[in-house]
C-alpha positions as a Python dict, from the first residue, in 0.01 Angstrom:
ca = {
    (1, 'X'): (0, 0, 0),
    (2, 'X'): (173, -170, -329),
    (3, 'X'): (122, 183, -487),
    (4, 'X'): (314, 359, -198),
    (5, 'X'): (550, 101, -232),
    (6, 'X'): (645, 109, -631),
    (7, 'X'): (675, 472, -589),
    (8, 'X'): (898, 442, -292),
    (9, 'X'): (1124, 166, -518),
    (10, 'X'): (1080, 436, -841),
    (11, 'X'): (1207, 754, -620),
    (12, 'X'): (1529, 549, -515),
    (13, 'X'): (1597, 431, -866),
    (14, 'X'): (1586, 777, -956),
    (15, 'X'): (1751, 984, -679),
    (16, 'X'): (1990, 666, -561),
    (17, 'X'): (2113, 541, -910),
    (18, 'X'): (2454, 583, -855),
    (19, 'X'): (2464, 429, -517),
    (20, 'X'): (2303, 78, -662),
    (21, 'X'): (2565, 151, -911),
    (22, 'X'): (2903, 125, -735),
    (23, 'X'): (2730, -142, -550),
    (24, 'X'): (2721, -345, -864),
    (25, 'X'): (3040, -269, -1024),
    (26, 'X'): (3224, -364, -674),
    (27, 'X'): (3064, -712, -725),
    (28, 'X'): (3079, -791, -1081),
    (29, 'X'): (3373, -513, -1201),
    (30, 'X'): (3346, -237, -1485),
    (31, 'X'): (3245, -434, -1746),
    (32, 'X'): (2948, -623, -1680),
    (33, 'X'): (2819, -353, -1447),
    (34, 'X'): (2574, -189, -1719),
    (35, 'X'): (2419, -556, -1820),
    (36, 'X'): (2393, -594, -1451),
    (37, 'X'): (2228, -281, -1336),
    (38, 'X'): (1974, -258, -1585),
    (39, 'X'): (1831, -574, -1508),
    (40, 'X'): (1860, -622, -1184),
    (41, 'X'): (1698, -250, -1140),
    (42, 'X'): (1392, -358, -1326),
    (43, 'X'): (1364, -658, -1081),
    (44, 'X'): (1347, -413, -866),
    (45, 'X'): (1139, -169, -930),
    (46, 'X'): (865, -423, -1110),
    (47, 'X'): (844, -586, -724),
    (48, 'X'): (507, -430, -594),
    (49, 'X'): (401, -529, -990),
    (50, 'X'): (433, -906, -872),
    (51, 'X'): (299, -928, -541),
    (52, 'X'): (-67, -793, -686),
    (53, 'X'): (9, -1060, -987),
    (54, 'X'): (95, -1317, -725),
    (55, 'X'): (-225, -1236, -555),
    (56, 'X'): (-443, -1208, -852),
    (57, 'X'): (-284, -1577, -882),
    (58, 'X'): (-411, -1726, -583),
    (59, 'X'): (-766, -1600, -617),
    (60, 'X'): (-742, -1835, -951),
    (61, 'X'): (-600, -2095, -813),
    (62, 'X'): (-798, -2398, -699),
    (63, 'X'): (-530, -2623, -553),
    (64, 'X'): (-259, -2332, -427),
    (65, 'X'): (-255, -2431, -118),
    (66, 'X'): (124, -2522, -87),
    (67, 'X'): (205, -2161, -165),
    (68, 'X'): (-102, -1966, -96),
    (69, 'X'): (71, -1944, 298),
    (70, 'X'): (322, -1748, 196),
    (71, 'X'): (158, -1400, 129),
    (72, 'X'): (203, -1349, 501),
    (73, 'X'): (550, -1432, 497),
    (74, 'X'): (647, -1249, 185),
    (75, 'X'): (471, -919, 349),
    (76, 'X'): (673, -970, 660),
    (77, 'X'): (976, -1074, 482),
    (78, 'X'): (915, -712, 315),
    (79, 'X'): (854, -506, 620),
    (80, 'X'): (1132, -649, 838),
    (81, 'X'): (1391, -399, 896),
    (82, 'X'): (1637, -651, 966),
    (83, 'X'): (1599, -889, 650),
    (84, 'X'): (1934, -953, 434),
    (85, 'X'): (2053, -647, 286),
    (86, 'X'): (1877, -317, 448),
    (87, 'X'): (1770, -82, 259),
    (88, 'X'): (1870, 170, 525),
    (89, 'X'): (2238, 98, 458),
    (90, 'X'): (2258, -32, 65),
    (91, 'X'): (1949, 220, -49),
    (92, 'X'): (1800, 50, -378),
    (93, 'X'): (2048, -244, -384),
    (94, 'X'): (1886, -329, -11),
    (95, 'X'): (1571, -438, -197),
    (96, 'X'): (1731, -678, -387),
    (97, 'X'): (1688, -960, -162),
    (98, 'X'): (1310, -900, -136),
    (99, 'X'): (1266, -875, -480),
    (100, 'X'): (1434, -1193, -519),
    (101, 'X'): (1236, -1367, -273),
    (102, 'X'): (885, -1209, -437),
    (103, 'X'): (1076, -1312, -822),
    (104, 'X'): (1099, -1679, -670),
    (105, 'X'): (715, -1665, -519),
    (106, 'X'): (639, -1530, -845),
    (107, 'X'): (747, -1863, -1058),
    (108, 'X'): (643, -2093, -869),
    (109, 'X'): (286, -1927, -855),
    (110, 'X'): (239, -1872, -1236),
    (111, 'X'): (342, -2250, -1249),
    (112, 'X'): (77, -2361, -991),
    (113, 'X'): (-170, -2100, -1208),
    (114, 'X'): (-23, -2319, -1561),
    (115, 'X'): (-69, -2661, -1411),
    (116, 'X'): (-422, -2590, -1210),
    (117, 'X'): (-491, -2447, -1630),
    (118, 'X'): (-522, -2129, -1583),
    (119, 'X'): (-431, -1904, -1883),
    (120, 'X'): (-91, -1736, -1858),
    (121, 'X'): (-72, -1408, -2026),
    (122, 'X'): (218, -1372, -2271),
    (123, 'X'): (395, -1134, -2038),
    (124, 'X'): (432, -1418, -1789),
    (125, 'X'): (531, -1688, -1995),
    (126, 'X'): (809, -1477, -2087),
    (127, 'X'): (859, -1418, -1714),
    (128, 'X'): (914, -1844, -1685),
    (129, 'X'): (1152, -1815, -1964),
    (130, 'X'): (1360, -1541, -1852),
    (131, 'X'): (1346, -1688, -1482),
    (132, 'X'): (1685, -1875, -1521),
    (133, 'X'): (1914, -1572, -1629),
    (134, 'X'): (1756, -1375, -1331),
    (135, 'X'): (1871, -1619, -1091),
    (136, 'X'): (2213, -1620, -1249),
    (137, 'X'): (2252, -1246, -1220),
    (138, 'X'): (2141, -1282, -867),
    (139, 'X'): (2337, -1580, -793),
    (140, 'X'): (2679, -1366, -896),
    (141, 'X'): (2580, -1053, -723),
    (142, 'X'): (2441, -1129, -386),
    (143, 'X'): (2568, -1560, -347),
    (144, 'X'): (2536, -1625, 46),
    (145, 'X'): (2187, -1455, 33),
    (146, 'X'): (2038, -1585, -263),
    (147, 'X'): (2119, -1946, -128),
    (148, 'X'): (1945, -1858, 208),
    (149, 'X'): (1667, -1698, 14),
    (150, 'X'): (1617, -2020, -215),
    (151, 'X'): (1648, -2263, 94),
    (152, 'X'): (1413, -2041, 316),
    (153, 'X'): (1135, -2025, 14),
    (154, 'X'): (1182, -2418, 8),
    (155, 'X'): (1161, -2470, 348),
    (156, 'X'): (828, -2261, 400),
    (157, 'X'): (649, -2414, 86),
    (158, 'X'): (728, -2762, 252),
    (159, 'X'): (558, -2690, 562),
    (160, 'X'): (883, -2609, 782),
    (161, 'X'): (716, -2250, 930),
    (162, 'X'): (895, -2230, 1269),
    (163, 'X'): (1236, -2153, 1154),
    (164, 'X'): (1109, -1815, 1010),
    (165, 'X'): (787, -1716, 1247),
    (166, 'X'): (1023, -1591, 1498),
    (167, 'X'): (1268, -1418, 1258),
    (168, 'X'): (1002, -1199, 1010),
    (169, 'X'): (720, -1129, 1295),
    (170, 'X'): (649, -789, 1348),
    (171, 'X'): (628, -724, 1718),
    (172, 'X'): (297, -592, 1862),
    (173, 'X'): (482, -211, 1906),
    (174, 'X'): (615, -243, 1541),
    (175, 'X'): (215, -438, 1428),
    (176, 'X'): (55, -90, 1644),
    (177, 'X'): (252, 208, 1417),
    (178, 'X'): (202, 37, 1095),
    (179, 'X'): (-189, 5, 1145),
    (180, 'X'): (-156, 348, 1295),
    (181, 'X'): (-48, 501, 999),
    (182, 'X'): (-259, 338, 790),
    (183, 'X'): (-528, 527, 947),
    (184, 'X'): (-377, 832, 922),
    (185, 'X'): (-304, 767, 541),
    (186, 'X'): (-747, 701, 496),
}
């Protein structure tokens, strides 16, 4: 599935370039634009890369708990047609919101993984470093959904589920074709 996946996000970087393009340079103008783009790409593309890190993660973890619960929400969060930005109508740019959420799951699990003492691997320490600029970059390009993204991921690591069950579950016609054609894919 998270192979499928990166090559879906790896296709549309290639073939839809210029599409995530003007989207950036209408937000952030000419100049910034290539600073921007490259960046915010990678976050991109290096999704499906973090959700099997984030998962590797939790089958470390001793005490995860508080965020282990939110692999099922980050998979429906993923799969809903209807999240932020749709990929249907911004292409590549339409996955920025999902990356950001799995970038955000992403921190606070390697932190969980540093304080519960598991090793970090140099890759991911860099990753913590590097975390604040990302959210800056994402803060100036998409601002009203980043802050819902933030406060959502808050909200579901403290416990407060109900808000978002309704919003990111698939229904039982939507749950049917996706196990469907993951049959037909075996």
């Amino acid at each position: 599935m998270l192979s499928a996946f990166e090559a879906q996000l790896k296709n549309l970087a290639e073939e839809k370039w210029y599409q995530f393009h003007c989207e950036i340079r209408n937000r952030v103008g000419k100049r910034a634009t290539p600073v921007f783009e490259n960046k915010l790409k990678n976050l991109i593309v290096e999704t499906p890369k973090r959700l099997n890190s984030i998962y590797r993660h939790w089958n470390q973890i001793k005490n995860g708990d508080e965020t282990r619960h939110l692999g099922g929400f980050i998979l429906a969060y993923l799969y809903n047609p209807t999240d932020f930005l749709s990929s249907e109508d911004y292409g590549l740019f339409g996955y920025l919101d999902d990356a950001y959420l799995v970038a955000l799951a992403y921190e606070r699990v390697l932190w969980e993984a540093h304080v519960c003492g598991n090793p970090l691997t140099e890759e991911e320490e860099d990753y913590l470093v590097n975390m604040k600029e990302t959210r800056k970059l994402v803060r100036t390009i998409i601002p009203a959904e980043s802050k819902q993204i933030e406060q959502m991921l808050q909200e579901l690591i403290g416990g407060k589920k109900g808000r978002y069950l309704s919003s990111f579950r698939l229904s039982s016609e939507a749950g049917a074709r996706i196990a469907e054609a993951g049959k037909q894919q075996v």
